[in-house]
TIVO-2410 file (N, C-alpha, C; in nm, 3 decimals):
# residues 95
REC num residu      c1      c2      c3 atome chaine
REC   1      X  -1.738   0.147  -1.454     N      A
REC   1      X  -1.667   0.210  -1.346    CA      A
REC   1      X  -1.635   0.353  -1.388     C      A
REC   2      X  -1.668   0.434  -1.279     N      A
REC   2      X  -1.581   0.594  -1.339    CA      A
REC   2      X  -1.520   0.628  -1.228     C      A
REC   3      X  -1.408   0.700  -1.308     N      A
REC   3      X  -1.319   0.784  -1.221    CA      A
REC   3      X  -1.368   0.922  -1.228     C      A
REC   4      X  -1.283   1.086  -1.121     N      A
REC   4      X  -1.317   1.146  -1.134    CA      A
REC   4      X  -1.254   1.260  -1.097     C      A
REC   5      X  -1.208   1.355  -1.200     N      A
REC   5      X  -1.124   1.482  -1.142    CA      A
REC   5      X  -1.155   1.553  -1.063     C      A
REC   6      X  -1.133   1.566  -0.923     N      A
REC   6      X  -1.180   1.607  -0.771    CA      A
REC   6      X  -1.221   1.762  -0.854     C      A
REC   7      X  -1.124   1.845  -0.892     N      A
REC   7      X  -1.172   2.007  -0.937    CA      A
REC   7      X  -1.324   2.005  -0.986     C      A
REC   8      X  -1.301   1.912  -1.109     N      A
REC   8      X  -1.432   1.933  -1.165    CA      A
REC   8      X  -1.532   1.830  -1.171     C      A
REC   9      X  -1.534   1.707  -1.081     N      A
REC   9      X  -1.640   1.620  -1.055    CA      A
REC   9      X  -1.652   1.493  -1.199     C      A
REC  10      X  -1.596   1.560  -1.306     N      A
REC  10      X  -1.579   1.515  -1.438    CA      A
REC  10      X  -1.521   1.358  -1.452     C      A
REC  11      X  -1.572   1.256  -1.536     N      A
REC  11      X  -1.460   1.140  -1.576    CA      A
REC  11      X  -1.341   1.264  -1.649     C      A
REC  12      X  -1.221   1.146  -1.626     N      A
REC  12      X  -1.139   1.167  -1.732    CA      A
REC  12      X  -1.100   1.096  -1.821     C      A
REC  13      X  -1.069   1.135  -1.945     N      A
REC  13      X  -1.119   1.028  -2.046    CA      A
REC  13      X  -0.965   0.912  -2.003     C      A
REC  14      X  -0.865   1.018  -1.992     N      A
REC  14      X  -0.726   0.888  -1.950    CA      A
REC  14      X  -0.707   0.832  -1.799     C      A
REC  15      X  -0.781   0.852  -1.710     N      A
REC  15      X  -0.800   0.805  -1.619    CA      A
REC  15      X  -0.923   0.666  -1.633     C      A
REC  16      X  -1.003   0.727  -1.724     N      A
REC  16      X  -1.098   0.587  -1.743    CA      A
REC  16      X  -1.025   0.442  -1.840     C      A
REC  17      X  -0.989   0.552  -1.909     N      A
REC  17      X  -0.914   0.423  -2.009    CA      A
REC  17      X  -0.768   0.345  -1.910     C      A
REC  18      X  -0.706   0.436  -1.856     N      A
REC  18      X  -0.609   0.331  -1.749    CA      A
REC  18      X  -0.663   0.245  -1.684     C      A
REC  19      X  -0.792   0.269  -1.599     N      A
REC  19      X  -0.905   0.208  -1.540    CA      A
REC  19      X  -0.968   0.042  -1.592     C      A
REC  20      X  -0.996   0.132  -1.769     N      A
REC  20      X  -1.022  -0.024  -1.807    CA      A
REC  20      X  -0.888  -0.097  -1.857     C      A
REC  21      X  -0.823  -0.058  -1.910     N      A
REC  21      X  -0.663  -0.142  -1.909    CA      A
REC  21      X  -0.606  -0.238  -1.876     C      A
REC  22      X  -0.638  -0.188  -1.698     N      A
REC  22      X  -0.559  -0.276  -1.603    CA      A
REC  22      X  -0.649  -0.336  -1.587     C      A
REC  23      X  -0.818  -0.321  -1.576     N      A
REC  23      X  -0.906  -0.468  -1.586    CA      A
REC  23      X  -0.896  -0.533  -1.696     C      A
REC  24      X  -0.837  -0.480  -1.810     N      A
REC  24      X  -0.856  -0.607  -1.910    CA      A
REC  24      X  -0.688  -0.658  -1.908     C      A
REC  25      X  -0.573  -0.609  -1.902     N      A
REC  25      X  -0.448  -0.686  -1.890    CA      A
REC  25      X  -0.419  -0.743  -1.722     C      A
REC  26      X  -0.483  -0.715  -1.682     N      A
REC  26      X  -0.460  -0.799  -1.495    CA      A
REC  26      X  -0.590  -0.879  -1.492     C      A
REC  27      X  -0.658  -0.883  -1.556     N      A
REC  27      X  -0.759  -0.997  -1.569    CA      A
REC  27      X  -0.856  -0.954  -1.462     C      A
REC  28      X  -0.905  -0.843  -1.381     N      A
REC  28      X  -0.975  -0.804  -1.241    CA      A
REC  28      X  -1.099  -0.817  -1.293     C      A
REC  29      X  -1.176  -0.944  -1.215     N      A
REC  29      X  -1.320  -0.932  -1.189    CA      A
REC  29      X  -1.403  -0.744  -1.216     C      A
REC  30      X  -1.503  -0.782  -1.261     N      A
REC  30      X  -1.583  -0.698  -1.275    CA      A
REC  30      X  -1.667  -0.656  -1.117     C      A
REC  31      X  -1.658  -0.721  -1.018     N      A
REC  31      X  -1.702  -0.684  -0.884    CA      A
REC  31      X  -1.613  -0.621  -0.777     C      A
REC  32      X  -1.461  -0.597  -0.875     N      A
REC  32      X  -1.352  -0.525  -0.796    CA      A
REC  32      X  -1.325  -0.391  -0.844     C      A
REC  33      X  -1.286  -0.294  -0.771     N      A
REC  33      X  -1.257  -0.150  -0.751    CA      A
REC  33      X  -1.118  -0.170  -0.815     C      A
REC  34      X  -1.061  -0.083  -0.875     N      A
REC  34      X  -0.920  -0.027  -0.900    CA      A
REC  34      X  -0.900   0.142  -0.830     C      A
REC  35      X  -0.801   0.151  -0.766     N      A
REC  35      X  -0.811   0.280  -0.670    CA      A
REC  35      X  -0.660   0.324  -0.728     C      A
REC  36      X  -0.638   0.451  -0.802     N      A
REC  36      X  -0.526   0.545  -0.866    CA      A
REC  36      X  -0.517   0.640  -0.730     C      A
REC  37      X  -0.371   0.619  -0.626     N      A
REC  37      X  -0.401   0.670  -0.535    CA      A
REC  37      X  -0.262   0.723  -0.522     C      A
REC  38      X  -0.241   0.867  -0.496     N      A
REC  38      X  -0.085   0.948  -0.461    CA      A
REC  38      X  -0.031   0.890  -0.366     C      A
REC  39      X   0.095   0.954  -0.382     N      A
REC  39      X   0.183   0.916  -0.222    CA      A
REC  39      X   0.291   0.837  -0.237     C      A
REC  40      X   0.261   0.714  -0.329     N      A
REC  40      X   0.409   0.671  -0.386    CA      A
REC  40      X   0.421   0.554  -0.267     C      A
REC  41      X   0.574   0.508  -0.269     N      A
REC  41      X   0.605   0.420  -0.157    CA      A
REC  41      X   0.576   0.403  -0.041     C      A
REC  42      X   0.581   0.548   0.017     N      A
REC  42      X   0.605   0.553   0.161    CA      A
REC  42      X   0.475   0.611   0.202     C      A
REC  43      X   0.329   0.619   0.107     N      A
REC  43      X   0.239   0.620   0.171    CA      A
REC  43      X   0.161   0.463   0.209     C      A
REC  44      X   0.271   0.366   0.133     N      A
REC  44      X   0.175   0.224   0.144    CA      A
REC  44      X   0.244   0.220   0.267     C      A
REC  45      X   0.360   0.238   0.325     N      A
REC  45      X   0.388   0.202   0.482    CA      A
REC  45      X   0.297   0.184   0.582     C      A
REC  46      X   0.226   0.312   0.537     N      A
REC  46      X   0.105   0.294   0.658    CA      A
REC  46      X  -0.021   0.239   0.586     C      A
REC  47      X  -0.077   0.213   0.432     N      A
REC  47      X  -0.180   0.165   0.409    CA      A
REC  47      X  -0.187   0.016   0.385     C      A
REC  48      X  -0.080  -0.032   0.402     N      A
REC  48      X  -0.042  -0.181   0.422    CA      A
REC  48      X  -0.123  -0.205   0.558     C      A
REC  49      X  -0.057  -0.166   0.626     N      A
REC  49      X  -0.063  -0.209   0.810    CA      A
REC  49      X  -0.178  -0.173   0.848     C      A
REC  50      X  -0.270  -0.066   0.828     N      A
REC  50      X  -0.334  -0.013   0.866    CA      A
REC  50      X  -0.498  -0.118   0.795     C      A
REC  51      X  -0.448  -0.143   0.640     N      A
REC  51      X  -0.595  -0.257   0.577    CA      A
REC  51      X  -0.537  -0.423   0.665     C      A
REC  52      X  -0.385  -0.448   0.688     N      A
REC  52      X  -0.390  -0.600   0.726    CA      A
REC  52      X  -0.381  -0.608   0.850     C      A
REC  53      X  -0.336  -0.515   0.932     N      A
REC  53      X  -0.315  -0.559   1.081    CA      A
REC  53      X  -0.429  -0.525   1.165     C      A
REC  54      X  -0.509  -0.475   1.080     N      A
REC  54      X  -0.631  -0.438   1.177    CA      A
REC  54      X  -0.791  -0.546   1.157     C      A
REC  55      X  -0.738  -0.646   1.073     N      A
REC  55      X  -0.819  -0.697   1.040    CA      A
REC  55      X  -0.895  -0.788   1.152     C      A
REC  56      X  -0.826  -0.848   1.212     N      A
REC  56      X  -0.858  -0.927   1.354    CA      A
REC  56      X  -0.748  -0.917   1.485     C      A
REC  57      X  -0.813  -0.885   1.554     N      A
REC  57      X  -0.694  -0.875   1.735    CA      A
REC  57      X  -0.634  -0.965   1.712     C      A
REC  58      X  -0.477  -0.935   1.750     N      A
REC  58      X  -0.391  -0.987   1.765    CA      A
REC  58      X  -0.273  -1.056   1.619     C      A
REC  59      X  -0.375  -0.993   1.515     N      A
REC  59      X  -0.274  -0.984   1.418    CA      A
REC  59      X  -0.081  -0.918   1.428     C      A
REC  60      X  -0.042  -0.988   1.369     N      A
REC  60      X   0.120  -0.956   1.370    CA      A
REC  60      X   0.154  -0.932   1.204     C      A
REC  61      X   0.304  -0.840   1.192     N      A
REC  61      X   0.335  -0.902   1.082    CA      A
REC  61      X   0.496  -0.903   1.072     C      A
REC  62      X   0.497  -0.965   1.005     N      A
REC  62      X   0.692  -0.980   0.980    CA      A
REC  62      X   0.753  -0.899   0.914     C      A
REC  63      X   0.872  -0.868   0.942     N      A
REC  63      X   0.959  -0.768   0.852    CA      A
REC  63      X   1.060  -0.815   0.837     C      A
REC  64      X   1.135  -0.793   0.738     N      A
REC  64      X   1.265  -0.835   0.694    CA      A
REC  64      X   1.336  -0.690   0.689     C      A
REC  65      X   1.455  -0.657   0.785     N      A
REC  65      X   1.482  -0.502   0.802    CA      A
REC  65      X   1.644  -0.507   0.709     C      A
REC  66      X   1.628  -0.472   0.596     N      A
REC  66      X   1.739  -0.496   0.520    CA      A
REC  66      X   1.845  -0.349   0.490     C      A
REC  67      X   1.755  -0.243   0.532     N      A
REC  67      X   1.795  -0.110   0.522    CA      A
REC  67      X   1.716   0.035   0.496     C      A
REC  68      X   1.743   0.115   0.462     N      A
REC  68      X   1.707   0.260   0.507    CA      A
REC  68      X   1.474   0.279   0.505     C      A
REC  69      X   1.454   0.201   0.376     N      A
REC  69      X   1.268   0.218   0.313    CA      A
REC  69      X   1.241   0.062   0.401     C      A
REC  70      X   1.326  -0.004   0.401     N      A
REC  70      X   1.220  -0.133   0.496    CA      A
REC  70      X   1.235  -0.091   0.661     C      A
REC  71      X   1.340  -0.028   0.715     N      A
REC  71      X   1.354   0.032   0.861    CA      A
REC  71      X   1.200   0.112   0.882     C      A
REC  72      X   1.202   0.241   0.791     N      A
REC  72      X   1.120   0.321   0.771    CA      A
REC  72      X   0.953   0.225   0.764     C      A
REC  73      X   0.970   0.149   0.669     N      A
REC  73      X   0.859   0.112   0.664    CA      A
REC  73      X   0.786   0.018   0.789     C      A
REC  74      X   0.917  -0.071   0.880     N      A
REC  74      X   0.858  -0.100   0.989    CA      A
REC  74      X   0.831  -0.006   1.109     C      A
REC  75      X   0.898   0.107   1.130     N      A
REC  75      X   0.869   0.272   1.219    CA      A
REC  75      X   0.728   0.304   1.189     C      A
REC  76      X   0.676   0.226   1.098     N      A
REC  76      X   0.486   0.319   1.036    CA      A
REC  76      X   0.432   0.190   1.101     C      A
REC  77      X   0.513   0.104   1.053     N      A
REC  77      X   0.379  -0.032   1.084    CA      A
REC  77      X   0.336  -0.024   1.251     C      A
REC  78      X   0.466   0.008   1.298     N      A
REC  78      X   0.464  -0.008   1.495    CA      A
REC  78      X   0.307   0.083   1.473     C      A
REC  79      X   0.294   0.194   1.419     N      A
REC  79      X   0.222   0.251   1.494    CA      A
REC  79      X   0.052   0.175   1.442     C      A
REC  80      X   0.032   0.063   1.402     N      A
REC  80      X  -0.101   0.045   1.368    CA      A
REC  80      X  -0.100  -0.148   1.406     C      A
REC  81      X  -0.007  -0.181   1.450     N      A
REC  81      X  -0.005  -0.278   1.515    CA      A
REC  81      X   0.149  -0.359   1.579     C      A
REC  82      X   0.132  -0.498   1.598     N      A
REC  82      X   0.245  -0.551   1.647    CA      A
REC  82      X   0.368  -0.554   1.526     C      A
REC  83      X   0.460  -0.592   1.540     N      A
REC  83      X   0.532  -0.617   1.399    CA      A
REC  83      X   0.670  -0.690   1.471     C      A
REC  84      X   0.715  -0.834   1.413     N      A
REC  84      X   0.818  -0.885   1.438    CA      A
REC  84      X   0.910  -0.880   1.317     C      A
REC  85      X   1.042  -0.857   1.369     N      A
REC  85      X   1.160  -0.858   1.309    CA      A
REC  85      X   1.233  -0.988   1.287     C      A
REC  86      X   1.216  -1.039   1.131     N      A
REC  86      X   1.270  -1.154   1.126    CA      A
REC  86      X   1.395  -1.144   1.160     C      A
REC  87      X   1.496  -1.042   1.149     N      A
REC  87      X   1.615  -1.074   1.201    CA      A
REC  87      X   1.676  -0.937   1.284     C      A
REC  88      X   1.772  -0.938   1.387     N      A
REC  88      X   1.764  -0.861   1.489    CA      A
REC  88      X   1.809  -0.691   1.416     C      A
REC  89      X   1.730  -0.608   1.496     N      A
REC  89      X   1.743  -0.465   1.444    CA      A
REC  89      X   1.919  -0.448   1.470     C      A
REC  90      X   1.968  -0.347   1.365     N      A
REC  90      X   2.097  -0.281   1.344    CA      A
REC  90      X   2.068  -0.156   1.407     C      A
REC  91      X   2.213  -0.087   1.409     N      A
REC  91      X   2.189   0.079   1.379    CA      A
REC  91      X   2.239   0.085   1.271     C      A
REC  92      X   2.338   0.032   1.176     N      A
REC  92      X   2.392   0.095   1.005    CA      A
REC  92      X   2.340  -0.060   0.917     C      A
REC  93      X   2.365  -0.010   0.810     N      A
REC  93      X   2.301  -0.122   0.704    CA      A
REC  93      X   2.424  -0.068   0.572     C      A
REC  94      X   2.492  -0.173   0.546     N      A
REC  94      X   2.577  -0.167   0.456    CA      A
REC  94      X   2.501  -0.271   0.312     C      A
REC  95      X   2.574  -0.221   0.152     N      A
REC  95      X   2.475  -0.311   0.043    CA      A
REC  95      X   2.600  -0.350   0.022     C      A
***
């Protein structure tokens, strides 16, 4: 498998070795991809919803709205499919 520094098209030698790492301590088949991808939390909001809810019509998914990053994170999902609220929306969220 290679990775590759967008500037210069190049492997990198610590991007390859993280690469093999996590296939040899997560145990990942040799016919699976590992993808090192920016954005952090709040870009999986939408890359969650967007790889599972689109998989077949009429997919749904559940949320548990506990406060400020799970609110947020169901506001992304609306926009790539249905999404039910296991328990009824607030306006404040106290911990």
């Amino acid at each position: 498998m290679e990775s590759y520094l967008l500037s210069t098209l190049l492997p990198t030698p610590s991007l390859l070795s993280a690469c093999s790492l996590t296939f040899i301590y997560r145990n990942i088949p040799d016919n699976y991809k590992v993808f090192f991808m920016q954005g952090g939390a709040t870009g999986q909001f939408a890359a969650v919803p967007m790889n599972l809810l689109r998989r077949k019509p009429g997919c749904k998914a559940d949320y548990v709205v506990t406060g400020y990053w799970s609110d947020k994170a169901v506001k992304e999902a609306r926009k790539y499919g249905e999404v039910n609220l296991v328990v009824p929306e607030t306006d404040s969220y106290t911990g």
